[in-house]
C-alpha positions as CSV (number, residue, x, y, z in Angstrom):
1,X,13.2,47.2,147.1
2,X,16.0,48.7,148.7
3,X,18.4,50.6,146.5
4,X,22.6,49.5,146.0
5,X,24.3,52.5,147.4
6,X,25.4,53.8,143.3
7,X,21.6,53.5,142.1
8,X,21.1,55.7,145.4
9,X,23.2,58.2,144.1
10,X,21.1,58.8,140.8
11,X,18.0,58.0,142.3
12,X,18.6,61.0,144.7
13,X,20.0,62.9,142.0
14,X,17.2,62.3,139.9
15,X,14.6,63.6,142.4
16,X,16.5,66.5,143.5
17,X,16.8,67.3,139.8
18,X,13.1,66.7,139.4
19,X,11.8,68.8,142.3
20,X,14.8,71.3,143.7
21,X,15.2,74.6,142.0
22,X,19.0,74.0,142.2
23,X,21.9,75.3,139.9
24,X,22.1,73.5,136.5
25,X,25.0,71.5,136.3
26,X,27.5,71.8,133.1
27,X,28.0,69.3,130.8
28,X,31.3,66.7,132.1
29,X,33.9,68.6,129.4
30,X,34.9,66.7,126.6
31,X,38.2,67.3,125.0
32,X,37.5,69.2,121.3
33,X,39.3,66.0,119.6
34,X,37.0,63.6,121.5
35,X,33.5,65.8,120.9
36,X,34.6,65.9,117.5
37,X,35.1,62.5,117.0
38,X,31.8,61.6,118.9
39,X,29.2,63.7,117.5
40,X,30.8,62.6,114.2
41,X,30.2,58.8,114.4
42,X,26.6,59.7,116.0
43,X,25.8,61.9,113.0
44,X,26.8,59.3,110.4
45,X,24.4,56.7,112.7
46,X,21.5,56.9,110.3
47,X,23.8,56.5,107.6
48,X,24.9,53.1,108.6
49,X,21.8,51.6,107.4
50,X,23.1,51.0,104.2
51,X,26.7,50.6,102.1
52,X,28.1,50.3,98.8
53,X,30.4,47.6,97.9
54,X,33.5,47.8,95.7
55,X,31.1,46.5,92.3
56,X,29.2,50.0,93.2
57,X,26.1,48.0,94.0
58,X,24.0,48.7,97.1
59,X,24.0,46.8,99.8
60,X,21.1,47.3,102.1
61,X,22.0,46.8,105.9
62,X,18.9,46.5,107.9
63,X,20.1,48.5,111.0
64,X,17.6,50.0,113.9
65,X,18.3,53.2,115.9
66,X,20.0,51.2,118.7
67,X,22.3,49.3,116.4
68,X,23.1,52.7,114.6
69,X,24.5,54.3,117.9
70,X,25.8,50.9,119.2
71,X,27.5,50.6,115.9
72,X,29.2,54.0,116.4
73,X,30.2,54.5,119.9
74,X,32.0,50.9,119.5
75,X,33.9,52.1,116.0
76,X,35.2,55.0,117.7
77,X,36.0,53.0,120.9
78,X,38.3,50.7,119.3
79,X,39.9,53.2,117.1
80,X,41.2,55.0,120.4
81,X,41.6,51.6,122.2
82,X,39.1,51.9,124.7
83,X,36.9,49.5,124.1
84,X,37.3,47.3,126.8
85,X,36.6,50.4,128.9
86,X,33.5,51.7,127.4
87,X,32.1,48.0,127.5
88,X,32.9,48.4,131.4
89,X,30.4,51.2,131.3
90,X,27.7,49.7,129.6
91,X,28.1,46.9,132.4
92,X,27.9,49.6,135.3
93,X,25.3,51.6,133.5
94,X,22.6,48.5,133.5
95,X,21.9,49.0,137.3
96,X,20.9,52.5,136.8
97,X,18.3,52.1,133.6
98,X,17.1,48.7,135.8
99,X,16.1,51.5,138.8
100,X,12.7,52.7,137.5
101,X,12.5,55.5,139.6
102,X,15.9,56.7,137.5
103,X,15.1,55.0,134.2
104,X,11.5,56.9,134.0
105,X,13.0,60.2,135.0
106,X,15.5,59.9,132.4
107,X,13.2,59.5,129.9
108,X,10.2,61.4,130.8
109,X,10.0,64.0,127.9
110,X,8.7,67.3,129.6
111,X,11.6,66.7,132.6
112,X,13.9,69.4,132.2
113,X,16.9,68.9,129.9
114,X,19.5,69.9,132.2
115,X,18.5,68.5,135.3
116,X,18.7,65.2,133.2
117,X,22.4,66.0,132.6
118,X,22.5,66.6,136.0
119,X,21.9,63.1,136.8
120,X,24.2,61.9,134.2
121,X,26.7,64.2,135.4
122,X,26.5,62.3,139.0
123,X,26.3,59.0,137.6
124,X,29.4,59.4,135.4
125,X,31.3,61.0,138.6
126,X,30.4,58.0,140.8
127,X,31.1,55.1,138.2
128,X,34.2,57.8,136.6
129,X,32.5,57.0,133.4
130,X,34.3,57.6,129.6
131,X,33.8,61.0,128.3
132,X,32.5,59.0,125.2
133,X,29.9,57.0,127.3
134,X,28.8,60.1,129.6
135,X,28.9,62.1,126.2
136,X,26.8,59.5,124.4
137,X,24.3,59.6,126.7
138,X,24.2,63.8,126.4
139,X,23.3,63.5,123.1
140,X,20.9,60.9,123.7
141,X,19.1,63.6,126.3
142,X,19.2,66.4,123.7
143,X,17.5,64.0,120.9
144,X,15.4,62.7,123.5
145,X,15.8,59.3,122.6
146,X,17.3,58.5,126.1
147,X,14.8,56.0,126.6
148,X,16.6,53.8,124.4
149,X,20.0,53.6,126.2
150,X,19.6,50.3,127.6
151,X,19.1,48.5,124.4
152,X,21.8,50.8,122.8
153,X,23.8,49.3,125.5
154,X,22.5,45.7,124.9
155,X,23.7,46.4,121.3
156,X,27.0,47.3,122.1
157,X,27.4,44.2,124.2
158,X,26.7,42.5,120.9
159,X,29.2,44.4,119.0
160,X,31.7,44.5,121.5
161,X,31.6,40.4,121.5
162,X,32.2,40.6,117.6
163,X,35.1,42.7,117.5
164,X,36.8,40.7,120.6
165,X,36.1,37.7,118.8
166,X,34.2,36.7,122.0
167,X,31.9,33.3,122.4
168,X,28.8,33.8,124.9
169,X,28.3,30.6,126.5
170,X,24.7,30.2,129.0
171,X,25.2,27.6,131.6
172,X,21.9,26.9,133.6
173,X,22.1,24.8,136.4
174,X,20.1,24.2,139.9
175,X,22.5,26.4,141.7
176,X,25.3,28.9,141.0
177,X,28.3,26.8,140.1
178,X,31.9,28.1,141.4
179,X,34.2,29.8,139.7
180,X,36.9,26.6,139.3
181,X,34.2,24.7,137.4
182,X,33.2,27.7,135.2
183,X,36.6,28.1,134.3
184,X,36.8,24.4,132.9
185,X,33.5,25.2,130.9
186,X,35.1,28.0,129.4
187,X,38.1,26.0,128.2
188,X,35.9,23.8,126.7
189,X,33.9,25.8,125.3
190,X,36.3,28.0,123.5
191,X,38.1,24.4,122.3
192,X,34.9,23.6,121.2
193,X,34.2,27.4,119.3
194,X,37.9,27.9,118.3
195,X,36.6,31.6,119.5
196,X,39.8,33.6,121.1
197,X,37.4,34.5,124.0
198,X,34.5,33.2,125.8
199,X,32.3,34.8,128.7
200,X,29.9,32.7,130.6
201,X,27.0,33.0,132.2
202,X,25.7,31.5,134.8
203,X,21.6,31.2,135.2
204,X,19.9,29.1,138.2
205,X,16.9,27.1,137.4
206,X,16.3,24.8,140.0
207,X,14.2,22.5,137.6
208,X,17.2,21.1,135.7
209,X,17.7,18.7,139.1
210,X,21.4,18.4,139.2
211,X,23.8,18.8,136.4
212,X,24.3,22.0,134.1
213,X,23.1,22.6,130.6
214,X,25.4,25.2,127.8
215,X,24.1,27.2,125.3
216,X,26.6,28.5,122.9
217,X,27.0,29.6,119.0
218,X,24.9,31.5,116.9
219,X,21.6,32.4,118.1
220,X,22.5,29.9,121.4
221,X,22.0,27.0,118.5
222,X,24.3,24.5,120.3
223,X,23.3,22.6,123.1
224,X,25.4,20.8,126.0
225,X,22.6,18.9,128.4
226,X,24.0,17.1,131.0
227,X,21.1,18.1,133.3
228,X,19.7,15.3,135.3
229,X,16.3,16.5,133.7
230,X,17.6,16.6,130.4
231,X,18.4,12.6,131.1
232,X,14.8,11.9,132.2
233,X,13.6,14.0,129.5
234,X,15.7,11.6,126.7
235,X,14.2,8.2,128.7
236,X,10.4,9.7,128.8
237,X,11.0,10.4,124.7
238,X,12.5,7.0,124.1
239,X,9.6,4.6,126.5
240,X,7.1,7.4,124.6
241,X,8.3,6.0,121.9
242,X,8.3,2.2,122.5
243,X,4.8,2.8,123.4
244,X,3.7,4.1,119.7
245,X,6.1,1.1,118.6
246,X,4.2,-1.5,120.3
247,X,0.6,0.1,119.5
248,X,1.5,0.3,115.8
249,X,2.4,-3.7,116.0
């Protein structure tokens, strides 16, 4: 498959890193205030697994590793107002852990440490990455546990949605709908949610025939269907069940 021009970038980075006997690059410099603050949050990550509440009780908060660093890249993101801006990175980021050539070097455990941060270091220059994202994913290389960015990033999302007071609505339909349309959704939607914001996604599935189907609320527990195959679904169900009707009589 042939590579977006950014996933080029790494992809070559990450093979010249992987077989060139080139200079290791430096680290992208962090202010002292934002290290600081960083490898603070990242420290306390296994800690958010549990709290105490005011009775002094403990409350257990099942948390995995992802959710730990999720959970503490988007607390210190919104305490220095960028977290619209590191949820822009996550965004950019998916491409690259989607490239498998760049994904596997990444985490490959005997690949040099450096020549990892190489990578990053070109990455973050071409998508002018956060000095918390680009740092986060530094530390990530030194613990080795790089191979778990994307669902740190997937995590994040999640988060980030949370704290924006964000609804995720799904809209499948046979074929992308424009902009206008998913705009009215939206409205809708966020009438519907009383949420402050909604994001929508748009998926194709050319079985649903004509019409769109929305997913929205917890766990995508709420259901529009106005698919024409949602329609022929309800009138197969309701003849089904004339049919046991008339056999019972």
């Amino acid at each position: 498959m042939e590579l977006s021009s950014s996933s080029a970038v790494a992809t070559a980075a990450a093979h010249r890193a992987g077989i060139a006997n080139s200079s290791r690059a430096r680290a992208v410099a962090l202010s002292s205030t934002s290290r600081i603050s960083w490898n603070a949050l990242a420290a306390r990550a296994p800690e958010l697994r549990s709290s105490s509440n005011r009775a002094g009780s403990r409350a257990v908060v099942v948390m995995g590793v992802e959710e730990s660093y999720a959970s503490a890249l988007a607390n210190l993101a919104q305490s220095k107002n960028v977290l619209d801006t590191i949820y822009g990175d996550t965004e950019k980021l998916g491409k690259y852990f989607d490239n498998p050539k760049v994904a596997k070097f990444l985490a490959n455990p005997v690949a040099d440490v450096e020549r990892k941060k190489s990578v990053i270091k070109a990455i973050a220059k071409e998508e002018k990455l956060h000095a918390y994202t680009t740092n986060l994913l530094f530390v990530l290389v030194d613990k080795r546990r790089v191979g778990i960015a994307k669902k740190i990033f997937q995590a994040f999302e999640t988060s980030y949605y949370k704290l924006t007071d964000t609804e995720i609505a799904v809209v499948t339909s046979a074929v992308k709908i424009d902009n206008s349309q998913l705009a009215e959704i939206a409205k809708k939607i966020r009438s519907l949610s009383k949420a402050k914001n909604v994001k929508i996604k748009n998926e194709v599935d050319p079985s649903v025939i004509a019409g769109f189907k929305v997913k929205y609320g917890p766990g995508a527990s709420l259901v529009i269907d106005l698919t024409v195959k949602g329609q022929l679904d309800r009138i197969a169900a309701d003849l089904a069940s004339m049919d046991s009707k008339v056999a019972v009589s």
